[in-house]
C-alpha positions as a printed Julia matrix, in Angstrom:
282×3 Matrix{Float64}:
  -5.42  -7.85   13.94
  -3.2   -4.54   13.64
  -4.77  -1.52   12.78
  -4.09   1.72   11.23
  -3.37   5.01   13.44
  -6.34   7.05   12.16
  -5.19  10.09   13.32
  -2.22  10.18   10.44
  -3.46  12.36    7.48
  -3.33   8.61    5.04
  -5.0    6.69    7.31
  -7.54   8.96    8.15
  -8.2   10.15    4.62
  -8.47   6.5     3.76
 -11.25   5.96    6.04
 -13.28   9.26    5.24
 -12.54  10.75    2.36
 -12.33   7.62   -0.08
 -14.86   6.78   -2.87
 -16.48   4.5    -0.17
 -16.6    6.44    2.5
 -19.74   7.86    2.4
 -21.81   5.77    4.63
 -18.69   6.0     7.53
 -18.79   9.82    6.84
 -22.39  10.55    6.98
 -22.45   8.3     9.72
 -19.99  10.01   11.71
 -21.04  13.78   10.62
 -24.87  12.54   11.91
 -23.35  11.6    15.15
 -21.49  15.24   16.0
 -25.72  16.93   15.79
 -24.21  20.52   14.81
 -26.39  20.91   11.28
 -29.08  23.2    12.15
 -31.93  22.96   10.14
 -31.05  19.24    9.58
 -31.94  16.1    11.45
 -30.44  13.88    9.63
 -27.69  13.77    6.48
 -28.98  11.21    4.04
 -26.48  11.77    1.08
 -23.4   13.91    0.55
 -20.45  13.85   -1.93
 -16.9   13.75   -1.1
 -15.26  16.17   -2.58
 -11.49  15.06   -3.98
 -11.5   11.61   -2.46
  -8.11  10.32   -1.6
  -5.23   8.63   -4.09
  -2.3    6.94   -2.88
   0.44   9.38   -5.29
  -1.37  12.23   -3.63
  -0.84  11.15   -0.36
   2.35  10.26   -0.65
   3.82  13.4    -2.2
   2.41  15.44    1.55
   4.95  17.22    3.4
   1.86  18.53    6.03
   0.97  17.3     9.35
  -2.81  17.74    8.35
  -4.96  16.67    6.28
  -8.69  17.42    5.01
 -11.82  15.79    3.73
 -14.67  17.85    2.05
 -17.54  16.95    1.53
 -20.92  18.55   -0.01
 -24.34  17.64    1.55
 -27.4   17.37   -0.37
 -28.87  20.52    1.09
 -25.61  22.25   -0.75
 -23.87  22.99    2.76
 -20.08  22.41    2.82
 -18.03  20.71    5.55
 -14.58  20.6     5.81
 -13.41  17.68    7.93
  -9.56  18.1     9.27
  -7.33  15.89   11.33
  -4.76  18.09   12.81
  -2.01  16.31   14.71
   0.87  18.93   15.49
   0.37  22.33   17.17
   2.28  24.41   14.17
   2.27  28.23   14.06
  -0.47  29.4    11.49
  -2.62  26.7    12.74
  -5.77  28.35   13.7
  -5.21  30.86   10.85
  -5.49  28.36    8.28
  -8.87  26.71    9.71
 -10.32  30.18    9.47
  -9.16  30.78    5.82
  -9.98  28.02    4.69
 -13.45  28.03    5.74
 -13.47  31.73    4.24
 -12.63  30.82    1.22
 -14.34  27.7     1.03
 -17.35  30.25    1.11
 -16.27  32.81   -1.36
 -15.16  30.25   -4.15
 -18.64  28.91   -4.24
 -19.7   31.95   -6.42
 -18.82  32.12  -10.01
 -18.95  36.08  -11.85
 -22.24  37.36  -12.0
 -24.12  34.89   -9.56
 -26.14  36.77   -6.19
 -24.36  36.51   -3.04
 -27.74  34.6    -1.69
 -26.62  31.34   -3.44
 -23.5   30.91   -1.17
 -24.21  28.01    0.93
 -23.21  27.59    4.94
 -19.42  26.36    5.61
 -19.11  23.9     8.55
 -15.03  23.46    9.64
 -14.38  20.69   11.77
 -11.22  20.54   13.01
 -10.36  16.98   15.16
  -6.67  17.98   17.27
  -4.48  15.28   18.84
  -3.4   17.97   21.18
  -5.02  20.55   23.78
  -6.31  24.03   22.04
  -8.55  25.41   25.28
  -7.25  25.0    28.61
 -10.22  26.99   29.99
 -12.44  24.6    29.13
 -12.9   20.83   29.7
 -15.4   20.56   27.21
 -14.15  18.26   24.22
 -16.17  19.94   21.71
 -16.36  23.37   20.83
 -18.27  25.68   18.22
 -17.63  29.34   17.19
 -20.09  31.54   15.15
 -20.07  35.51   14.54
 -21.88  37.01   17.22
 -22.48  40.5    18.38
 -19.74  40.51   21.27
 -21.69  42.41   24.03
 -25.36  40.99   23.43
 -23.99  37.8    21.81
 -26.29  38.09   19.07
 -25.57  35.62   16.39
 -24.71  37.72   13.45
 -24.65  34.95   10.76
 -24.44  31.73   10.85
 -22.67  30.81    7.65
 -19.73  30.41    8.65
 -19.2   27.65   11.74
 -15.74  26.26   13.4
 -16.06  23.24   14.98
 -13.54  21.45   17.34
 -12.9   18.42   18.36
  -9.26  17.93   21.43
  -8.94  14.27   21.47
  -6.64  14.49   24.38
  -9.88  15.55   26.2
 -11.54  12.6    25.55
 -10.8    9.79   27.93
 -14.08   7.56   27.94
 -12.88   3.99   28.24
 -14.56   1.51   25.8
 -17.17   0.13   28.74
 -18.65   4.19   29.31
 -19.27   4.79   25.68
 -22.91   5.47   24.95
 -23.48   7.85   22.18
 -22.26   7.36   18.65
 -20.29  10.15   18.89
 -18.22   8.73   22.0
 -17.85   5.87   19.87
 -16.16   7.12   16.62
 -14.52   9.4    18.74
 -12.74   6.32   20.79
 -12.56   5.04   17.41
 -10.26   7.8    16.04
  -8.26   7.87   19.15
  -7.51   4.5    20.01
  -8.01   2.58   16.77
  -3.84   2.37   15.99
  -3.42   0.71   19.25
  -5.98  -2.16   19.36
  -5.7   -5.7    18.3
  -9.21  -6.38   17.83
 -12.28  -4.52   17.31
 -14.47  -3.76   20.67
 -17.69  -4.96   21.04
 -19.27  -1.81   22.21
 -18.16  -0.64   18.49
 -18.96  -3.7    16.8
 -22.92  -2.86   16.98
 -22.55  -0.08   14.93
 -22.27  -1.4    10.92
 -20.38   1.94    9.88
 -17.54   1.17   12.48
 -17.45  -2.17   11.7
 -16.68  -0.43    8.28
 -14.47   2.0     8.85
 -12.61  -1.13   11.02
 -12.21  -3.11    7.83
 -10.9    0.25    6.33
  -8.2    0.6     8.74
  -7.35  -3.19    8.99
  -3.54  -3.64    7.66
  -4.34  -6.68    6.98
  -6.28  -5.84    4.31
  -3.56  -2.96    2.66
  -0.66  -3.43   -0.08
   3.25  -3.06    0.56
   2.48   0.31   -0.9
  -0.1    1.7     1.49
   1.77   0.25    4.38
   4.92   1.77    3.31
   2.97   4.97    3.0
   1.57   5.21    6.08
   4.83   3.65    7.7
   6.63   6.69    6.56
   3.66   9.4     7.42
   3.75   8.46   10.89
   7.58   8.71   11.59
   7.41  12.06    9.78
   4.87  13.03   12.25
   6.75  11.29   15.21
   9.72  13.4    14.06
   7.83  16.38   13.74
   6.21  16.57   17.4
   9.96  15.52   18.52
  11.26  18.58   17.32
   8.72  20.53   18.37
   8.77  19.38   22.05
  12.36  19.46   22.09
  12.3   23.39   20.75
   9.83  24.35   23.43
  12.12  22.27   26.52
  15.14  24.26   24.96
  12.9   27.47   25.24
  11.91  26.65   28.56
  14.85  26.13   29.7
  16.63  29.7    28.07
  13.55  31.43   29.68
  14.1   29.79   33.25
  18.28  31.11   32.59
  17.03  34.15   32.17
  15.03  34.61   34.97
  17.18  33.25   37.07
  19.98  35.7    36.24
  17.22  38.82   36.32
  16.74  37.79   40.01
  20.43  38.03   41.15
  21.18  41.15   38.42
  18.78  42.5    41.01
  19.81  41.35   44.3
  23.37  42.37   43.19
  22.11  45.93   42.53
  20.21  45.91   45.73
  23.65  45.45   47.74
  23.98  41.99   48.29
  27.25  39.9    47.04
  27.62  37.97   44.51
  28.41  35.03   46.27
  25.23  35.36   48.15
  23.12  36.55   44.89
  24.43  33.39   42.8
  23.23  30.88   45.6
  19.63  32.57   46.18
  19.6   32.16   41.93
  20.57  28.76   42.29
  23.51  30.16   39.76
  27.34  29.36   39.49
  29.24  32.19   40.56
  31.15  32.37   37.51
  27.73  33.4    35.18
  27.86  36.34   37.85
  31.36  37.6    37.31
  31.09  41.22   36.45
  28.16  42.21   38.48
  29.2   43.74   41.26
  26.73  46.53   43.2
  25.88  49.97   41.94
């Protein structure tokens, strides 16, 4: 068997966010335990469930599933596979506005429901932390009073995660190896096998089970991506190395001004003498 890489915006939007999604999604949102108030999600609706023309016409490296629960709280489920600037701007507007545009003229401001934004990252976002998971609320920033708790940003760094498949206990660990790992595996691993909503979202996945279209699809997402994180790495290696130049030529700009020849100053640099031509001491 060949599976999809869920972490692509079609393949994961296929598995969450499509008309029969619902018991993989609730399944999975009941495994993350971050609804207050709520032990258990028994029914939600996906909001804008996934179509292959939409999908195909994305020029984003992200994509987002919505759903409403039956309590009226919103979630806003996002697979986000590329570092890009504006990143962490977006989750936050989004959430905001998720929240504003629930109120139509004249209704009270009491009706507005809680926002929940969780964001799942193929890449590191805290490097303070080790932590896999982490939630953000407003909170009063000297007494860390929580101010309201409306409003609730969620991630998820994949690249933290590195349970193999025989240490997975909780059902979280499992979708999480699920989402990770899924595009490399020829079969579908016992430990994941005992839970009927993986077994699901498995079947989802399986490309096997997909049309010339979808395949082509999701064929085509993932070397966009590919590309994407290509140019992106090779951007910050060109940066890296201007900034490392740079340096270099601060140090013997000011061993040259200190006295010392430029001969000397361009082998303490680790510089050709020729990039030194010109400085001579003050």
């Amino acid at each position: 068997m060949k599976f999809l890489d869920v972490k692509t915006d079609y393949a994961f939007k296929k598995v969450f966010g499509s008309d029969h999604s619902k018991n993989i999604l609730i399944s999975f949102l009941n495994s993350l335990d971050i609804f207050e108030g709520q032990d258990v999600i028994e029914d939600l609706t996906i909001v804008d469930p996934y179509q292959i023309p939409l999908i195909q016409g994305m020029k984003d490296t992200y994509v987002d599933v919505k759903a409403k629960l039956a309590s009226g709280d919103m979630v806003i489920i996002e697979m986000q596979v590329l570092n890009v600037p504006g990143f962490e701007q977006r989750i936050l507007y989004n959430a905001a506005k998720s929240y504003s545009t629930q109120l139509v003229k004249g209704d009270h401001y009491h009706f507005l429901n809680p926002v929940i934004a969780l964001t799942i990252t193929d890449f590191v976002m805290f490097s303070d932390t080790e932590d896999y998971q982490s939630t953000f609320k407003l909170i009063e920033k000297d007494r860390l009073v929580q101010y309201h708790g409306d409003i609730e940003l969620v991630f998820i760094e994949l690249p933290k995660f590195n349970k193999p498949e025989s240490d997975l206990v909780h059902g979280l660990e499992k979708w999480l190896y699920f989402i990770k790992n899924a595009g490399s595996l020829a079969y579908i691993p016992e430990t994941l096998a005992t839970l009927p909503e993986l077994s699901q979202a498995f079947s989802f996945a399986n490309e096997a089970g997909l049309s010339m279209e979808e395949l082509d699809i999701q064929f085509k997402r993932r070397d966009f991506i590919i590309l994407q994180r290509d140019s992106i790495e090779l951007a910050e290696s060109k940066g890296i190395e201007k900034g490392i130049e740079k340096g270099k030529l601060e140090v013997a700009q000011r061993l040259i001004a200190r006295g010392m020849s430029v001969n000397e100053a361009a082998e303490i640099a680790g510089l050709g003498v020729e990039r030194l031509q010109g400085l001579q001491p003050a």
